[in-house]
C-alpha positions as CSV (number, residue, x, y, z in Angstrom):
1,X,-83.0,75.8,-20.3
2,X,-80.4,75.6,-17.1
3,X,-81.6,77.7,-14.4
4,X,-80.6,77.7,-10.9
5,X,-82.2,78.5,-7.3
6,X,-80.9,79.6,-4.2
7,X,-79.7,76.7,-2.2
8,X,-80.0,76.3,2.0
9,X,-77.3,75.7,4.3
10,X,-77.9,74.4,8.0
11,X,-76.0,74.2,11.0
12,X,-76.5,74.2,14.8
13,X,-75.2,77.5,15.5
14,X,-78.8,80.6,14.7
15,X,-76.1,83.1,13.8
16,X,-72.5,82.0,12.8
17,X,-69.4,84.0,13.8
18,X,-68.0,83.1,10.3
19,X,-71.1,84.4,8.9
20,X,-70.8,88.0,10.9
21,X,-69.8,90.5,8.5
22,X,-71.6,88.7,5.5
23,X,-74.7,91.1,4.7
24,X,-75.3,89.7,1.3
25,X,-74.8,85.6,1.8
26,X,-75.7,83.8,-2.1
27,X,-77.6,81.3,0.0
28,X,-80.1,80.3,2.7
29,X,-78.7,79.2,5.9
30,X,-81.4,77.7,8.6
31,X,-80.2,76.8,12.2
32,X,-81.4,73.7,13.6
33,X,-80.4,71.6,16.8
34,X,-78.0,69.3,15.5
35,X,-77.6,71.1,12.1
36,X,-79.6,68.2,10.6
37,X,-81.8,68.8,7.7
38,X,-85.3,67.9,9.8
39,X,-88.6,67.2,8.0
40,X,-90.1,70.3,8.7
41,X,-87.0,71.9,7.1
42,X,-87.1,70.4,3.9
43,X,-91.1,70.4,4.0
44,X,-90.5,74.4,4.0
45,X,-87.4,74.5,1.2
46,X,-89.7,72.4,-0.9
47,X,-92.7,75.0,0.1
48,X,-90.7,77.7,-1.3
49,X,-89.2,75.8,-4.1
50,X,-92.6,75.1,-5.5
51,X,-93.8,78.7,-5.6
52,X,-91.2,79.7,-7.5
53,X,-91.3,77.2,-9.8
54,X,-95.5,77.8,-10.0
55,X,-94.4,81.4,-11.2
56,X,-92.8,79.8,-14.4
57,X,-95.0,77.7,-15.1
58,X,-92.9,74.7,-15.7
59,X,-93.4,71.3,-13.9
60,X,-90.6,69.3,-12.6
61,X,-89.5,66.0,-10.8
62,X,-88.7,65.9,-7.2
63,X,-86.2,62.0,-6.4
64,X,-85.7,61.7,-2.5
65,X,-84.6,58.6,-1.1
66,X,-86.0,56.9,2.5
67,X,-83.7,59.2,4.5
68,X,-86.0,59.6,8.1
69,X,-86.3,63.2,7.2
70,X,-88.1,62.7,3.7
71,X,-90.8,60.0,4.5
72,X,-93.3,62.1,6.1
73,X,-93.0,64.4,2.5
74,X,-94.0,60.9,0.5
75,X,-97.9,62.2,0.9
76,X,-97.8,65.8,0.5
77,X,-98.6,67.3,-3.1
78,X,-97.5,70.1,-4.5
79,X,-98.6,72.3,-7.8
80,X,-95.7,71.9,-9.6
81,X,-94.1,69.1,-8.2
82,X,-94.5,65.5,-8.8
């Protein structure tokens, strides 16, 4: 079963001119000072990610690599994701 979930962009800028006139944008976009994905970023993606996968029911498995930004994630649990 393929099924896909909304995906988050980041950038420096809190509201982009190219993004303007874009009411209905088919993604997230989060601002943050350098436009670097930060760990409290990705902690709150991967928040949101798990409640909607805890609504299905299914169970999945979450690889991240030793970028700066994902070790303080290595302790934290989640429901659905291992």
């Amino acid at each position: 079963m393929n099924q896909f979930y909304d995906n988050t962009e980041t950038g420096k800028a809190k509201q982009p001119r190219t993004l303007r006139n874009i009411n209905n944008l088919p993604c997230q976009y989060e601002a943050t000072a350098k436009g670097w994905v930060t760990a409290s970023l990705l902690a709150k993606i991967i928040d949101k990610f798990n409640d909607e996968i805890a609504g299905t029911g299914r169970h999945i498995l979450l690889l991240l690599d030793q970028a700066g930004s994902h070790m303080p994630l290595a302790e934290r649990k989640w429901s659905n994701i291992t």
